[in-house]
ZAMARGU-4260 file (C-alpha; in steps of 0.2 Angstrom, whole numbers, plus 5000, padded with zeros to 4 digits):
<rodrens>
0) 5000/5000/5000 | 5006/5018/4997 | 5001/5026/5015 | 5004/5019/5032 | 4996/5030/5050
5) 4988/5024/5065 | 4973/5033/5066 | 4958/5038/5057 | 4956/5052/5067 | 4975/5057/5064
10) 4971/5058/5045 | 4958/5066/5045 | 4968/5081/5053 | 4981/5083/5042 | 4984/5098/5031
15) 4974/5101/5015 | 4988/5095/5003 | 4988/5078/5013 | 4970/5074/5012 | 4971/5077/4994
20) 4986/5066/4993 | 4977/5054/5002 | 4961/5056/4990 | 4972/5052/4977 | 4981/5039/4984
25) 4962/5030/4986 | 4957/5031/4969 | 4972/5022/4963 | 4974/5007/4974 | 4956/5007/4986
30) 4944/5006/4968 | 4954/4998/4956 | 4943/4981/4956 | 4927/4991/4956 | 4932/5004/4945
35) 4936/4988/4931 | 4920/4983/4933 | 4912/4990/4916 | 4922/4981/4906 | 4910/4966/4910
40) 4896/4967/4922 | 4883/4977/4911 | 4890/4963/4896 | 4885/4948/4907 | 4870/4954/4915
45) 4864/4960/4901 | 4870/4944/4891 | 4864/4933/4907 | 4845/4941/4905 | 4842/4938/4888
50) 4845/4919/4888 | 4851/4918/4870 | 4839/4931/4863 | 4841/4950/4858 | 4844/4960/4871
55) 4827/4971/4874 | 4824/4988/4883 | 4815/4980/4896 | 4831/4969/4898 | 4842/4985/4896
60) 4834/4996/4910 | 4830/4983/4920 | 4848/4978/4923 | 4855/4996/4922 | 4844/5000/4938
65) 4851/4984/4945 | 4867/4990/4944 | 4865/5008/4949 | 4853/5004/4965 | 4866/4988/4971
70) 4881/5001/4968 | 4869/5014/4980 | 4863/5003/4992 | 4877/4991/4994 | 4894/5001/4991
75) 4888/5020/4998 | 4876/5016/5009 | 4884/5001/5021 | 4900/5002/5016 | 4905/5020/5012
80) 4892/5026/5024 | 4891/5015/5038 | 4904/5002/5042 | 4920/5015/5037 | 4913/5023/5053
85) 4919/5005/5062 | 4935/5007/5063 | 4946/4996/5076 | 4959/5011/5081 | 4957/5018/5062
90) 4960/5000/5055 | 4946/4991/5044 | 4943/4974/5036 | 4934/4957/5040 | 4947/4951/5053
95) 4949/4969/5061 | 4928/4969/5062 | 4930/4953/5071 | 4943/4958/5082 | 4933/4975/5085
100) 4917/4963/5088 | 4925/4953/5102 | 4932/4970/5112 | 4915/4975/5111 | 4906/4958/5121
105) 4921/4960/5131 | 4926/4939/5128 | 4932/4929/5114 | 4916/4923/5103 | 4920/4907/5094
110) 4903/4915/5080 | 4910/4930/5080 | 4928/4919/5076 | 4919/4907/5064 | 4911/4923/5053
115) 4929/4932/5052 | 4937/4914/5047 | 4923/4914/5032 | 4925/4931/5026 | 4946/4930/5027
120) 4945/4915/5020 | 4932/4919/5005 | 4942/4934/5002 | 4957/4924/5000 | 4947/4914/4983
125) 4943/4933/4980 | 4960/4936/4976 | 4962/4923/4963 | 4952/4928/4952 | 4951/4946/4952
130) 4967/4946/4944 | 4963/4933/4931 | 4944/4939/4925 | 4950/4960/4925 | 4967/4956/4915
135) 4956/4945/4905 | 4941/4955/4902 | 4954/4970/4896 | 4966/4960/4884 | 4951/4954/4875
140) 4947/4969/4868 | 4961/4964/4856 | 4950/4954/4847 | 4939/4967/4842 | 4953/4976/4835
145) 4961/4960/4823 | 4954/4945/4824 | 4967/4935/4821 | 4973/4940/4838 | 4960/4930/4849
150) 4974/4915/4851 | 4986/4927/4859 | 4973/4933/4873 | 4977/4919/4884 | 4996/4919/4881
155) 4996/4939/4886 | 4986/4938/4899 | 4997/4925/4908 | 5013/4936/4902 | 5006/4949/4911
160) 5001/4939/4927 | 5018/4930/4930 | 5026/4949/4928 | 5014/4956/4940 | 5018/4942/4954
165) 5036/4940/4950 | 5041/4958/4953 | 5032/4959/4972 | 5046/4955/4979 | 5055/4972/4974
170) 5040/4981/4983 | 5027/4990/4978 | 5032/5007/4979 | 5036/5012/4962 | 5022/5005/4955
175) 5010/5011/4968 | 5017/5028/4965 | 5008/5028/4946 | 4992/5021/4953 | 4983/5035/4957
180) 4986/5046/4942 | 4982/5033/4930 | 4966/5026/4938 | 4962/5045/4939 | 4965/5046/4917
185) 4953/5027/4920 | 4940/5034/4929 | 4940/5052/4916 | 4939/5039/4902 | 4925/5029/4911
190) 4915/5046/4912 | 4919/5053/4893 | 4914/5038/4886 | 4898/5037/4893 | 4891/5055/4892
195) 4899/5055/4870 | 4885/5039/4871 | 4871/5042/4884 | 4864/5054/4869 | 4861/5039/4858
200) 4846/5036/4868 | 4843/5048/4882 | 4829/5038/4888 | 4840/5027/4896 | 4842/5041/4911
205) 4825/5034/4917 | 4835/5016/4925 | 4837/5028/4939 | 4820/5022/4944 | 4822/5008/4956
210) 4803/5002/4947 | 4812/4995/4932 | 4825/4985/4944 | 4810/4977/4953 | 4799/4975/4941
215) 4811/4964/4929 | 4813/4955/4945 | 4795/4950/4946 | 4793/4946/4928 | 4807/4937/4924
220) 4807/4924/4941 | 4822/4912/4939 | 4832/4921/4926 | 4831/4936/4937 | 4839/4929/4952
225) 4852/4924/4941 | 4854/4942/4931 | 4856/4947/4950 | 4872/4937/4950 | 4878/4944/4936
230) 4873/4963/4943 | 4884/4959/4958 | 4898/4960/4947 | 4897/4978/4948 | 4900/4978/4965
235) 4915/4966/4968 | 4927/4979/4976 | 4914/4986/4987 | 4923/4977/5002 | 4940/4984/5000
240) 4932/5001/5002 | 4933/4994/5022 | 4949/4984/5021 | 4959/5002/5014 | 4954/5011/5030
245) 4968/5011/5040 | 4978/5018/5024 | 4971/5031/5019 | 4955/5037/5031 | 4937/5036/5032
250) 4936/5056/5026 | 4948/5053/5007 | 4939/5036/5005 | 4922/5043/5004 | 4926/5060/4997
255) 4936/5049/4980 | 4918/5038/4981 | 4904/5051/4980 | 4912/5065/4971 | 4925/5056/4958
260) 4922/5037/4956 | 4903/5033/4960 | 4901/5048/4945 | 4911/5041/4932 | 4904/5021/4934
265) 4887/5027/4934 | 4889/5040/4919 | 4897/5025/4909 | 4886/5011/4915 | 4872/5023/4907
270) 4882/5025/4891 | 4885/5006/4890 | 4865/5004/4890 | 4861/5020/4879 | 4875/5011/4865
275) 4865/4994/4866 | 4846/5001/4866 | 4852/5010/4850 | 4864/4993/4845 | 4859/4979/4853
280) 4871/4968/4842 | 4884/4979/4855 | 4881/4968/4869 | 4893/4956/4860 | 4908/4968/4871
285) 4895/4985/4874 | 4913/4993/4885 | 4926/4993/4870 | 4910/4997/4857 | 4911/5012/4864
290) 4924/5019/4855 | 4929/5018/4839 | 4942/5009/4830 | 4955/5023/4832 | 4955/5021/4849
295) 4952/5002/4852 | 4970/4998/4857 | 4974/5014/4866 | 4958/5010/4878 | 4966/4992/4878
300) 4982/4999/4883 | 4974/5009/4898 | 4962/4995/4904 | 4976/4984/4905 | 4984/4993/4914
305) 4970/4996/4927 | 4966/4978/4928 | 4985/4976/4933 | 4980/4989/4947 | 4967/4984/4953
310) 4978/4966/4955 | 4988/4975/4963 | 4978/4981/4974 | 4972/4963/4979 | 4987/4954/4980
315) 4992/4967/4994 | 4976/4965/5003 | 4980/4946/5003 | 4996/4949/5009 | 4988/4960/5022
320) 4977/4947/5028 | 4988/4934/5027 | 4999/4943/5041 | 4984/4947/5052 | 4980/4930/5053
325) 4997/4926/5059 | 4997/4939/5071 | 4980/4933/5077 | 4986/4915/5079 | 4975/4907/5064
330) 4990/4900/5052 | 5006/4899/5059 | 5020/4909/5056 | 5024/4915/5037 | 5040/4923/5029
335) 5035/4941/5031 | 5047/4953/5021 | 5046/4973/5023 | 5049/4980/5006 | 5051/4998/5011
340) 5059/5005/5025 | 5045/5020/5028 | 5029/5012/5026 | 5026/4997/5037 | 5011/4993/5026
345) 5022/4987/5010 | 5026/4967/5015 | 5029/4954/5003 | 5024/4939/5010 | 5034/4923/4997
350) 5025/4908/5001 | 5007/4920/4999 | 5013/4925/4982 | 5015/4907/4974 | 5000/4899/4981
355) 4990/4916/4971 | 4999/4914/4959 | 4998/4896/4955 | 4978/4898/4958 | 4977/4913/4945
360) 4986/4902/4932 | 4974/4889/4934 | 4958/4899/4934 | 4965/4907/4917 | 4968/4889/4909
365) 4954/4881/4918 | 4941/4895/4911 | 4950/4906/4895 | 4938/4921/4895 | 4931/4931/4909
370) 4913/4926/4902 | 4917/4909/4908 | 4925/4916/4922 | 4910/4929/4927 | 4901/4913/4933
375) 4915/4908/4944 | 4916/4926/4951 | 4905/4934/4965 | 4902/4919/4978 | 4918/4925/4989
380) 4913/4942/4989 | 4893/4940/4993 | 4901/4928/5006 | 4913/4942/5014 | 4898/4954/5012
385) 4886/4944/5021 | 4901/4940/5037 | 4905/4958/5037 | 4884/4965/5038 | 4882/4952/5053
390) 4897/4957/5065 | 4894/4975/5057 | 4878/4974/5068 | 4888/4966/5084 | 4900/4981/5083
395) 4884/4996/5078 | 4873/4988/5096 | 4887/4988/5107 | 4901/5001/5101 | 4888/5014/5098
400) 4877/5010/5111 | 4861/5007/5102 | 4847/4996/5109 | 4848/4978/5100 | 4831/4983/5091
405) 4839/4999/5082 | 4855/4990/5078 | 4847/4975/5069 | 4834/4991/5062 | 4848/4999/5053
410) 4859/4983/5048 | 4845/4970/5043 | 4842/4978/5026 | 4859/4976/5020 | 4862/4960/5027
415) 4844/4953/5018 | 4853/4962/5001 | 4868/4953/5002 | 4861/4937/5009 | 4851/4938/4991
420) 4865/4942/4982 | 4871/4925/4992 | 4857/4916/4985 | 4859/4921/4967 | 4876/4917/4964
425) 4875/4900/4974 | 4864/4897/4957 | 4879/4898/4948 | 4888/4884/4958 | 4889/4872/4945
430) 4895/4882/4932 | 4910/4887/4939 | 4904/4896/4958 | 4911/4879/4964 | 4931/4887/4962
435) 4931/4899/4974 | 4920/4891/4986 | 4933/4877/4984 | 4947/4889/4987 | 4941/4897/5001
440) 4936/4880/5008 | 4953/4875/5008 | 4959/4891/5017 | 4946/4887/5030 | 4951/4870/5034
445) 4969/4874/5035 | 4964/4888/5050 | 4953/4876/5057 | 4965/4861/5057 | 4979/4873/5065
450) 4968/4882/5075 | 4962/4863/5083 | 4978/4856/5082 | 4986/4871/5092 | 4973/4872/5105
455) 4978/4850/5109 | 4995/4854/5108 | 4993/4867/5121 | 4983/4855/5131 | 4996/4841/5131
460) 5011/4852/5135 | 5002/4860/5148 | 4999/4846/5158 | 5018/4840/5159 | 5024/4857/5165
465) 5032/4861/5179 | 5022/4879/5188 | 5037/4893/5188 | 5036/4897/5205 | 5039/4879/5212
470) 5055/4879/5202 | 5060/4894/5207 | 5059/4889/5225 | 5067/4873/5221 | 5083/4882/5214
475) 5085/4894/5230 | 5084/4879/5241 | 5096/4870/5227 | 5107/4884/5219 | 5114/4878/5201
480) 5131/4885/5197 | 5129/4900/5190 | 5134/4908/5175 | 5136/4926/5172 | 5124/4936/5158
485) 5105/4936/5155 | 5095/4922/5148 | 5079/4925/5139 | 5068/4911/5140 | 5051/4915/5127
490) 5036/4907/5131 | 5017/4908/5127 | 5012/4903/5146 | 5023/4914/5158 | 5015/4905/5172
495) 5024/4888/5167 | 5041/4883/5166 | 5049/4886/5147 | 5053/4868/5140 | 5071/4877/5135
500) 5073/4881/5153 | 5069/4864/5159 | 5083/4858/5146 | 5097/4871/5151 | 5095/4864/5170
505) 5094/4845/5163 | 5107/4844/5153 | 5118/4860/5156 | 5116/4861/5174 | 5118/4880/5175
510) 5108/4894/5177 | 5111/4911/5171 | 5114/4928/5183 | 5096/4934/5177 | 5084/4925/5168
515) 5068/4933/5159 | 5053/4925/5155 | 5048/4932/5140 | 5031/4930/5133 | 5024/4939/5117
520) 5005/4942/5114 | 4995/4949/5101 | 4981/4963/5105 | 4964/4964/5100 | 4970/4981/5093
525) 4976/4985/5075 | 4992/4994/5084 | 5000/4995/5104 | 5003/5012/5110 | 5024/5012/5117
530) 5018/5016/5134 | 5008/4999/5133 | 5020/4987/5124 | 5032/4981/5141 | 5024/4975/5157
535) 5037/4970/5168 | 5039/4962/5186 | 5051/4953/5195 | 5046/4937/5203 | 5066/4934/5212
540) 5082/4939/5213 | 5088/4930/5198 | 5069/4928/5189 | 5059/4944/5179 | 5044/4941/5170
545) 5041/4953/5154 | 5026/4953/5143 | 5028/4962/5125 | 5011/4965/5117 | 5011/4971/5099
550) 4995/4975/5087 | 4987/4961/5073 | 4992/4972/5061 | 5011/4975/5068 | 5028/4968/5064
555) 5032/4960/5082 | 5052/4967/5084 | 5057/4960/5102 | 5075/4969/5101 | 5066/4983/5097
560) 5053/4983/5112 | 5065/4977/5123 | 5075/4993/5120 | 5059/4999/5127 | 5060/4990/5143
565) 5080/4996/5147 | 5069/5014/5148 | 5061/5007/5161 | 5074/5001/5171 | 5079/4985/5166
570) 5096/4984/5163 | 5105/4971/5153 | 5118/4971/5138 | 5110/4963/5120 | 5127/4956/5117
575) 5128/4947/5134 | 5109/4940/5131 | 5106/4924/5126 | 5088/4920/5119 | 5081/4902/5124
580) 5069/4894/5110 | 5060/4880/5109 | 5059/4870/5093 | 5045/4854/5093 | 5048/4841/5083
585) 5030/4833/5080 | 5024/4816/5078 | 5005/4809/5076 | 4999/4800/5090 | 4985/4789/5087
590) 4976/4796/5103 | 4977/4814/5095 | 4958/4815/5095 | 4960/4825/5076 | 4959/4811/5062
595) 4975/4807/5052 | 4972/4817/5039 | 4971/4832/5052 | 4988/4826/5061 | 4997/4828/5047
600) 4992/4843/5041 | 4995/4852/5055 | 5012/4843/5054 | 5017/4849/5039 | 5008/4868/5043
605) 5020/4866/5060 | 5037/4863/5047 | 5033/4874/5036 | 5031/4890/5048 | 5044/4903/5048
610) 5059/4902/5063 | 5053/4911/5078 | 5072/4918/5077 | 5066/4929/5060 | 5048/4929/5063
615) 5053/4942/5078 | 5067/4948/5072 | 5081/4941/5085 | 5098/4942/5082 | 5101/4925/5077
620) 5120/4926/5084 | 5112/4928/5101 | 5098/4913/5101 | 5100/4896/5108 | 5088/4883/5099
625) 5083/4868/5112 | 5075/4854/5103 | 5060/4843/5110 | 5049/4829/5103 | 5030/4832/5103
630) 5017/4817/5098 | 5001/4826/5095
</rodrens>
């Protein structure tokens, strides 16, 4: 991302020059999936509607009001609107609502758990195929310029994937940089086009009227749910509107919405229905019919390169994600790289890159077109929509102190909106629905199995250890020889003995001069202010505890919070510090109580997680790794 703070509220202070920057900084990376939309949503719905036959006015309008009203009532009003006022300490997106959900009950609530699991995961298959329908949908306009080039759309379009992904590593910066300006020229196109062709038929202006949305709803029965599900493809994007918050602001986000973007889709959504009630036959592509020959490949050129935005813009939410969900203890511990020294926001994330791109690939050869791929698109994002409307509601009753009544009054609409939208893609299942849903299942399972799998390792350990203050009465009675320095001991249960302790004394037979128990927890907060990051308290002469709490959405640096503790007294020397880990070695136990299936993957999830040595950014010349064998 291009803009890192910690407040909401902070943002919205800054000088005149910043909120414009920020504005900017919105429409470039916040509205790149919704703002390609056009280049296939009227097509498909339309397309959808008619079932094979021309495409009528009734069919035209009915659609078009469709698409305004879902763009009015489901991107400005609940998101824009209302959940960018629910911000968790100026941070926004499904886990962060979650997070924000559970503060509010005050206690951890396994629904409230289950619904951020579904919409992270669903967001996850999201991210898939944003990146193969928008590059697809824009490189196809080649073959309205030569023919002959439809057997090099597929070939481009991966080209221009594998490009995209392989440079992530180097950062997003320069490229971020450009985004802004050129979804700017996107979005001034968008709106050009559509007012040079709403005067091919004026009468099209009348869509506005929610009456033709309904009433080709109740005319039309089956094939108007389905149209619906094609209509949502207009507003697929509408959820990272809330996920962007913490980058740019509540205040730039709407401002870029209602004054810049909102304009521009619906003046060219009207301009793609004016063109096709004048040319029906321009429903075959009615976004690129819009211009004319002349300016086919320039348009190509520039939708290209928005699609690759708004990929962009998804990959880095994933990234995002991915890293909360570390942070928060749902997957273990991934190779996180900061790709910018100023902006904490800009991560690179290795093994996430390959598991997207390896699923985009096979979405572009599985499916070919983004007609194909429309059906397969929308099921992850109704899914999100629907998770975010239902904890939106937890967050609206208790965080803004509204009787339960007025809450469920004010959040009910949207949720029945998005439970329909739910409903109409789910029709689509078969015809290619199944991909994401089968993507985001597999992202579900994998929290769940390490999320079970962690909780029975927990248990197990737990009821072998020793309780800290009985050793350390034990060793004043028994004094080990003593060696000179300090020994850091990290541990998740501060009130236990750390395995790597018990191993020093076993086989060592020392203890060091001072010895720290060092446990590291994540708030329920996006960021921990300094003055609450180190909680410290001495237990004995030779024995401290210290607690380091660090955000979800913060890299957790223990050198660096440590530094933090010396302010408060502690005194010790990093390069007479040694840091204790422990490394498991797990085998499957038949009495696990997860089947074998489960063992094994949370095995191979436990292998594959990133060194606790990196992960928190210890110097690895100062760490001592103790190794012990676990059967789960």
């Amino acid at each position: 991302m291009t803009v890192s703070a910690t407040s909401t509220d902070g943002r919205e202070a800054t000088s005149t020059s910043g909120f414009w920057a920020l504005t900017l900084g919105s429409i470039g990376v916040v509205f790149g999936d919704i703002g390609t939309s056009p280049l296939y949503a009227f097509r498909e719905a339309a397309t959808g509607a008619a079932q094979g036959q021309p495409v009528s006015r009734v069919i035209v309008l009915g659609v078009l009001s469709l698409i305004l009203w879902s763009l009015f009532i489901v991107v400005t009003a609940k998101y824009v609107l209302l959940l960018l006022r629910a911000d968790n300490n100026g941070e926004g997106g499904t886990l962060s609502l979650m997070a924000l959900g559970q503060r509010a009950l005050g206690r951890r609530s396994l629904f409230l758990l289950s619904l951020g699991v579904v919409g992270a995961s669903m967001f996850i298959g999201d991210s898939m195929i944003t990146p193969a329908i928008s590059v697809l949908s824009a490189v196809e306009g080649l073959k309205l310029a030569t023919p002959a080039l439809e057997h090099y759309v597929v070939p481009l379009t991966v080209f221009i994937l594998v490009s995209l992904f392989a440079v992530q590593s180097k950062g997003t910066a320069l490229v971020a940089s450009a985004f802004g300006p050129v979804m700017v020229v996107w979005f001034t196109t968008l709106a050009a086009m559509g007012i040079v062709h709403i005067s091919d038929d004026p009468s099209v202006l009348a869509a506005i009227n929610p009456y033709y949305g309904v009433q080709f709803l109740l005319s039309h029965g089956a094939v108007g749910l389905v149209t619906l599900g094609a209509v949502f493809l207009a507003v697929t994007g509408g959820e990272a509107l809330y996920a962007d918050l913490g980058h740019f602001g509540r205040k730039p986000i709407q401002s870029a919405w209602l004054f810049f973007v909102l304009p521009s889709l619906l003046i060219n959504y009207f301009g793609q229905g004016a063109l096709v009630l004048s040319d029906p036959g321009a429903i075959e592509n009615s976004f690129y019919r819009m211009v004319p020959d002349l300016l086919l490949l320039p348009l190509v050129g520039l939708a290209t390169a928005a699609t690759v935005i708004a990929s962009q813009a998804v990959i880095t939410g994933a990234y995002s994600l991915v890293s909360q969900a570390v942070q928060l203890g749902l997957l273990p511990r991934f190779e996180v790289r900061y790709t910018s020294e100023t902006h904490a926001g800009q991560i690179y994330l290795p093994r996430v890159n390959r598991l997207l791109l390896i699923g985009v690939m096979l979405l572009v050869f599985l499916f070919r077109t983004s007609s194909n791929l429309a059906s397969a698109y929308g099921i992850a994002v109704s899914t999100t929509m629907v998770a975010d409307g239902i904890m939106g509601f937890v967050v609206i009753w208790k965080f803004w102190n509204l009787r339960a009544a007025v809450a469920a009054a004010v959040i009910t609409p949207f949720v029945i909106v998005d439970v329909t939208f739910f409903s109409a893609n789910l029709l689509k299942l078969l015809e290619g629905a199944w991909v994401p849903l089968l993507f985001g299942a597999a992202m579900l399972v994998t929290i769940w199995s390490w999320r079970r799998g962690s909780a029975m390792l927990m248990f197990k350990t737990r009821k072998i250890e020793v309780p800290l203050n009985e050793l350390i009465v034990s060793l004043e009675k028994r004094p080990p020889h003593i060696v000179k320095g300090t020994a850091v001991f990290l541990t998740s249960d501060p009130a236990s003995v750390p395995t790597a302790l018990l191993h020093n004394l076993k086989h060592n037979k020392v203890l060091h001069e001072h010895n720290v128990i060092l446990t590291i927890e994540t708030a329920q907060t996006p960021r921990v202010d300094l003055a609450e990051r180190v909680r410290m308290e001495k237990i004995s002469d030779r024995f401290s505890k210290v607690r380091l709490r660090f955000g979800f959405m913060e890299s957790p640096n223990v050198p660096r919070a440590l530094a933090v503790a010396r302010k408060l007294g502690w005194q010790f020397d990093i390069m007479s510090t040694s840091f204790f880990v422990s490394r498991r070695s797990l085998k499957p136990s038949p009495q696990s109580g997860m089947p074998a299936w489960q063992d094994h993957l949370f095995i191979a999830l436990s292998r594959s997680a990133n060194d606790a040595t990196d992960y928190f950014q210890i110097p690895t010349g100062r760490v001592v790794e103790v190794g012990t064998q676990v059967t789960i």
